[in-house]
N, CA, C and O atoms as a GROMACS GRO file, in nm:
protein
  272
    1UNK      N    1  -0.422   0.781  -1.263
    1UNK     CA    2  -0.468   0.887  -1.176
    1UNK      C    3  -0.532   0.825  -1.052
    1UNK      O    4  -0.593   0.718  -1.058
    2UNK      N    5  -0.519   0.882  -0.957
    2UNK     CA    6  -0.597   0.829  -0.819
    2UNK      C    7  -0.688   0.893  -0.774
    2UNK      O    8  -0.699   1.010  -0.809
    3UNK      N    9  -0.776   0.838  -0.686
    3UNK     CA   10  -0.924   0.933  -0.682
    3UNK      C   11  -0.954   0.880  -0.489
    3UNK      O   12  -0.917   0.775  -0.437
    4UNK      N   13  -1.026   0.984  -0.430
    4UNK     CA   14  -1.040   0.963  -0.298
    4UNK      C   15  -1.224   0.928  -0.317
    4UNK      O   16  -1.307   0.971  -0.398
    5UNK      N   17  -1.234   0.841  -0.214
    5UNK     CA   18  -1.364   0.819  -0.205
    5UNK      C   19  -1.455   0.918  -0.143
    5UNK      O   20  -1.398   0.995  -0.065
    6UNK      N   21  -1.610   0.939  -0.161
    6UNK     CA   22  -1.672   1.018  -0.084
    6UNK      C   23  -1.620   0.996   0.047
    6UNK      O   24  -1.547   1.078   0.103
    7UNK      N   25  -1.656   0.886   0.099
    7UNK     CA   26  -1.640   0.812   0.238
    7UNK      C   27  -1.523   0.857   0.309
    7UNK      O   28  -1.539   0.890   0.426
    8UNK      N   29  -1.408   0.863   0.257
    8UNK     CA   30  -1.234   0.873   0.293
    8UNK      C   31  -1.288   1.015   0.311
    8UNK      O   32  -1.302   1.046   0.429
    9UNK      N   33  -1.318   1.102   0.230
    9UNK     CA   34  -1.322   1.263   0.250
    9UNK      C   35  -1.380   1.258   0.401
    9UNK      O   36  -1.320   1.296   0.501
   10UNK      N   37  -1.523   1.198   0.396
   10UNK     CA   38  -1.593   1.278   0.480
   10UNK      C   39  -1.556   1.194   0.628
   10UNK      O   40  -1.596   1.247   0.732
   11UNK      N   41  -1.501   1.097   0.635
   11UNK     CA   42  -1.394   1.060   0.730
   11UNK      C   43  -1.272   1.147   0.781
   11UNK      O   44  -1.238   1.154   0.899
   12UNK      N   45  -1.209   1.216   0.668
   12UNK     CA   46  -1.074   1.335   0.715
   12UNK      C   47  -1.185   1.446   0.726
   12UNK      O   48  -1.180   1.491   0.840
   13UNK      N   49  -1.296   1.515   0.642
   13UNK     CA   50  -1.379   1.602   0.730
   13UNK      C   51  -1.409   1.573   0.892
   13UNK      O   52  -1.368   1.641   0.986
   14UNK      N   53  -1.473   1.479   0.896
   14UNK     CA   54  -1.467   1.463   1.034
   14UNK      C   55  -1.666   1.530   1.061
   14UNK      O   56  -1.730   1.584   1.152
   15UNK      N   57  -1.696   1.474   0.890
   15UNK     CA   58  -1.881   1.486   0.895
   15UNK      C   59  -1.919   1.416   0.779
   15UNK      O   60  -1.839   1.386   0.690
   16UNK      N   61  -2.049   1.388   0.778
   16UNK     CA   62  -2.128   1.294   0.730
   16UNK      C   63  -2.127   1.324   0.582
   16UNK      O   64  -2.154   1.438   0.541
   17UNK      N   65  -2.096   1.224   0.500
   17UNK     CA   66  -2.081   1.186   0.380
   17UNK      C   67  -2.202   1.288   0.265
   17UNK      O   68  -2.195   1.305   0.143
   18UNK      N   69  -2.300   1.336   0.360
   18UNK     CA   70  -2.370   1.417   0.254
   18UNK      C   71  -2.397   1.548   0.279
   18UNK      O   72  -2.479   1.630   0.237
   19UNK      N   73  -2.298   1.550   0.370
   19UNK     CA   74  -2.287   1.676   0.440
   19UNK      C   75  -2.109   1.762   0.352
   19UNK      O   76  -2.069   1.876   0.324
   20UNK      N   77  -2.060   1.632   0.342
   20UNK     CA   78  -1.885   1.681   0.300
   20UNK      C   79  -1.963   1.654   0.157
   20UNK      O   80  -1.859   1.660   0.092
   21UNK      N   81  -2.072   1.627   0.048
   21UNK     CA   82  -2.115   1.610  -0.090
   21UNK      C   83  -2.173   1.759  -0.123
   21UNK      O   84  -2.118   1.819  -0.216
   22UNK      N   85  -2.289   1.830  -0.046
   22UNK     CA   86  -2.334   1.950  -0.018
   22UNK      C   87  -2.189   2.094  -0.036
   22UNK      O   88  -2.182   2.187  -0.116
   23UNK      N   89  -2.102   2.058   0.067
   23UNK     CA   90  -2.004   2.128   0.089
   23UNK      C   91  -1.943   2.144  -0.018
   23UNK      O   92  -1.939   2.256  -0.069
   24UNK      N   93  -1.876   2.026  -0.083
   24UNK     CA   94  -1.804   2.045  -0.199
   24UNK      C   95  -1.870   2.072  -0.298
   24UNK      O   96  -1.815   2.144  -0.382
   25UNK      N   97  -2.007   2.025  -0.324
   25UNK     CA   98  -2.050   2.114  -0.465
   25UNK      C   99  -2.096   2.279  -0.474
   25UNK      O  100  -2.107   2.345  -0.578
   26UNK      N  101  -2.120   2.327  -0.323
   26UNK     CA  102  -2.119   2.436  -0.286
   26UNK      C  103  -1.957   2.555  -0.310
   26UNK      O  104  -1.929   2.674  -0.299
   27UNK      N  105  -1.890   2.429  -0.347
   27UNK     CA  106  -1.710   2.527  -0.333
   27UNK      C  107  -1.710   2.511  -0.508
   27UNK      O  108  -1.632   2.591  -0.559
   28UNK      N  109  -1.763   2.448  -0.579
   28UNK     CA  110  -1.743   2.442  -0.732
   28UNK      C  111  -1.722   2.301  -0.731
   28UNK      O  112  -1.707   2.274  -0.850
   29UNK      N  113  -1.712   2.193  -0.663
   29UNK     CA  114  -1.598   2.051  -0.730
   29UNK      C  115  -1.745   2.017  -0.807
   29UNK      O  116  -1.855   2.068  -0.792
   30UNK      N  117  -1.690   1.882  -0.918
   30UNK     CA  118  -1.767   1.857  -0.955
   30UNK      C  119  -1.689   1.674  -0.919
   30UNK      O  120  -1.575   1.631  -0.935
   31UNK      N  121  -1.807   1.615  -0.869
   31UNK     CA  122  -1.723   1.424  -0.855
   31UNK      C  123  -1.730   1.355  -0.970
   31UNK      O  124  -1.746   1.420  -1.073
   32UNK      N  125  -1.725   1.273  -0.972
   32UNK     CA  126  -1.676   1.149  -1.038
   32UNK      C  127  -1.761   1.045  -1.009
   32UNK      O  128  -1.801   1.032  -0.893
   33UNK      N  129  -1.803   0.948  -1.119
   33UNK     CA  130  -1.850   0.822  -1.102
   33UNK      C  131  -1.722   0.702  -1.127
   33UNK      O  132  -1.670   0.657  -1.229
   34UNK      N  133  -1.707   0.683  -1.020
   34UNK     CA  134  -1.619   0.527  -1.070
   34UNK      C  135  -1.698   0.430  -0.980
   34UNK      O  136  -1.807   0.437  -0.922
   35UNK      N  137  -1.557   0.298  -0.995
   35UNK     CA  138  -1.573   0.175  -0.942
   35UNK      C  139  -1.425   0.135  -0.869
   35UNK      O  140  -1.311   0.129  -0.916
   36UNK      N  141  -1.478   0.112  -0.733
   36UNK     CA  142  -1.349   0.054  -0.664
   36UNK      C  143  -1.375  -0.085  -0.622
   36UNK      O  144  -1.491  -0.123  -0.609
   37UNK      N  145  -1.248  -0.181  -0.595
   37UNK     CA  146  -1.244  -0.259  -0.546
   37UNK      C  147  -1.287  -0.306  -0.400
   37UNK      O  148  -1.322  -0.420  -0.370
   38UNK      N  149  -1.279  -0.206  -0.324
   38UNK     CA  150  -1.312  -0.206  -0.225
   38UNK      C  151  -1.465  -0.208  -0.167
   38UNK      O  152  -1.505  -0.239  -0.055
   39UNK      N  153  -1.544  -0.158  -0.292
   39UNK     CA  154  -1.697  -0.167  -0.217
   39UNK      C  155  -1.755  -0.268  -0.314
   39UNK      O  156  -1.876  -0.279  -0.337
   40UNK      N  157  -1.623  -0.366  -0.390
   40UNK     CA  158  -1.737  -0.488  -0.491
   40UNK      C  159  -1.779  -0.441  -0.613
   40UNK      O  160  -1.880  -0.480  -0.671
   41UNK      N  161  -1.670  -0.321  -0.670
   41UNK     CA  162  -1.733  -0.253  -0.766
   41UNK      C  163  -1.858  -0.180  -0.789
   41UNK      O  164  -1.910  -0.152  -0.897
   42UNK      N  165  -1.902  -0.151  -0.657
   42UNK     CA  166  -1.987  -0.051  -0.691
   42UNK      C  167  -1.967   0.106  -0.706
   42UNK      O  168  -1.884   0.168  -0.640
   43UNK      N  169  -2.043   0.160  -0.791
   43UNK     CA  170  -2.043   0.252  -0.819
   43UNK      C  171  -2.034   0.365  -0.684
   43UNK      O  172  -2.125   0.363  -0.601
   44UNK      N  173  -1.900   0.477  -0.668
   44UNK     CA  174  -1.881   0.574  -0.548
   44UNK      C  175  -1.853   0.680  -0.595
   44UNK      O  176  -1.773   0.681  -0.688
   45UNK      N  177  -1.895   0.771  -0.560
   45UNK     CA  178  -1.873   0.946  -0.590
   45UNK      C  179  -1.703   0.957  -0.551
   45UNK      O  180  -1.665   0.928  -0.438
   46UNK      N  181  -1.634   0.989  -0.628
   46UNK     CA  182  -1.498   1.051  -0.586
   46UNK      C  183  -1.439   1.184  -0.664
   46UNK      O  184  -1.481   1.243  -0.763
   47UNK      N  185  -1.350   1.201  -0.597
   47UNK     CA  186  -1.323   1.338  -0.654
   47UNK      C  187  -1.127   1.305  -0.705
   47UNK      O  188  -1.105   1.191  -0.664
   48UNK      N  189  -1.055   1.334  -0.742
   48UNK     CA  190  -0.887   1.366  -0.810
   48UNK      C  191  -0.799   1.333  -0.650
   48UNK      O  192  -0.846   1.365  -0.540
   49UNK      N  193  -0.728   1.296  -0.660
   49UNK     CA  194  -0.627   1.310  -0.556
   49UNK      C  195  -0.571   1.498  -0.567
   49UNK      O  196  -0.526   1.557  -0.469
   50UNK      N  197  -0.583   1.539  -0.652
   50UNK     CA  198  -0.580   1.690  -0.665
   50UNK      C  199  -0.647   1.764  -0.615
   50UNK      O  200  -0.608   1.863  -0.553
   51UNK      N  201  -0.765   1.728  -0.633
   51UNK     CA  202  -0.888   1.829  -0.584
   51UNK      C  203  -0.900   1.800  -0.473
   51UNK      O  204  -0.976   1.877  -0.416
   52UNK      N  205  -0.827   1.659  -0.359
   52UNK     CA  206  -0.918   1.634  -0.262
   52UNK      C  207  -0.775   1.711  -0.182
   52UNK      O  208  -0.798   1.722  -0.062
   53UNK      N  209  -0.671   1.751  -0.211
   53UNK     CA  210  -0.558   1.842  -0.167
   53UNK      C  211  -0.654   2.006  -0.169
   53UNK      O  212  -0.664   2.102  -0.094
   54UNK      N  213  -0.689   1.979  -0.254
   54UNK     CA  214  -0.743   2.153  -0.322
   54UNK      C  215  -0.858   2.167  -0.162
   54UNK      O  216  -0.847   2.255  -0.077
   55UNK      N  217  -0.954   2.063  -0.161
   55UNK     CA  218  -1.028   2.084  -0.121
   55UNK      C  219  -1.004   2.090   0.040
   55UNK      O  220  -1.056   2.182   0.103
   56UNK      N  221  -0.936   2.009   0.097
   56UNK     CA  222  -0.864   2.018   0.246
   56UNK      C  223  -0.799   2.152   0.262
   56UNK      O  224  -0.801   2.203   0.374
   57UNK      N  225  -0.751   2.205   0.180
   57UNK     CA  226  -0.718   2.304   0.182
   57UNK      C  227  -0.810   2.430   0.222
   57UNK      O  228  -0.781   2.498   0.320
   58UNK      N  229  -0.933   2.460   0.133
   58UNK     CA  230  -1.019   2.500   0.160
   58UNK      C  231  -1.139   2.505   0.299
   58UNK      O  232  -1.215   2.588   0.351
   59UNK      N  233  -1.109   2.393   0.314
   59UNK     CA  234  -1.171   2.360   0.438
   59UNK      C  235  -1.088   2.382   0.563
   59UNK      O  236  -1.140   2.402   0.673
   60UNK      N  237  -0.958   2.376   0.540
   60UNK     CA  238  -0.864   2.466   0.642
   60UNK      C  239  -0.898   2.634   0.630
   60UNK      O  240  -0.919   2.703   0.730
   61UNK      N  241  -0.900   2.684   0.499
   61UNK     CA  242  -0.951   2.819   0.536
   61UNK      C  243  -1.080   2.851   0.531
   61UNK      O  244  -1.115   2.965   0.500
   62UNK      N  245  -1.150   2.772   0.557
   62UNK     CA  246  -1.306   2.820   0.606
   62UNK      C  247  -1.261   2.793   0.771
   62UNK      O  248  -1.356   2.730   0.818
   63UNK      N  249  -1.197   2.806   0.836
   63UNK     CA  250  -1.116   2.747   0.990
   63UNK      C  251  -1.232   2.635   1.040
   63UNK      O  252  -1.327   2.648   1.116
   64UNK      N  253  -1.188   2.531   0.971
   64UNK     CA  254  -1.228   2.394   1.034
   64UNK      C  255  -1.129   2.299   1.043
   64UNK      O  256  -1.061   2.292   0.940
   65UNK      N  257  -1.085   2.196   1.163
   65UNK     CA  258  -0.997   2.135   1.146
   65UNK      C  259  -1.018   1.959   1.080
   65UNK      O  260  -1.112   1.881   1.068
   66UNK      N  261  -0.896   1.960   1.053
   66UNK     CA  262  -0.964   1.761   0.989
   66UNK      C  263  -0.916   1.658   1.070
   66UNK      O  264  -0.820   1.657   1.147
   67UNK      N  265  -1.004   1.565   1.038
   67UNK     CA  266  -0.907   1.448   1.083
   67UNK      C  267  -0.768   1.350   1.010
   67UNK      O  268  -0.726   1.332   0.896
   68UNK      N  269  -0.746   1.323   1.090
   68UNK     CA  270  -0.616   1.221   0.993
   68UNK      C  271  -0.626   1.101   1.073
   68UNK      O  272  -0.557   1.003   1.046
   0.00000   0.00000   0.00000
């Protein structure tokens, strides 16, 4: 399974990492504790490659646009 990082989200939000954390627990998501390679194994909030579709989605119909 693949998982998007807080960071990556609130990068395609196009707002601050505890601002896109607020948002999404406000819509129902619930994150994830893992470990990626990329930050040295530390521990990062992520959410499903599913949910983070689900959730762009949502954030298109609250009419906000994202980045890519």
């Amino acid at each position: 399974m693949e998982y998007v990082r807080l960071v990556e989200i609130a990068k395609v939000f196009g707002i601050d990492k505890s601002n896109v954390r607020k948002y999404l627990l406000s819509k129902g998501f619930v994150f994830l504790k893992k470990r990626f390679e990329e930050t040295r194994n530390q521990m990062n909030l992520c959410l499903s490659k599913e949910d983070f579709e689900k959730a762009k989605k949502m954030r298109v119909a609250d009419e906000f646009k994202l980045n890519y």
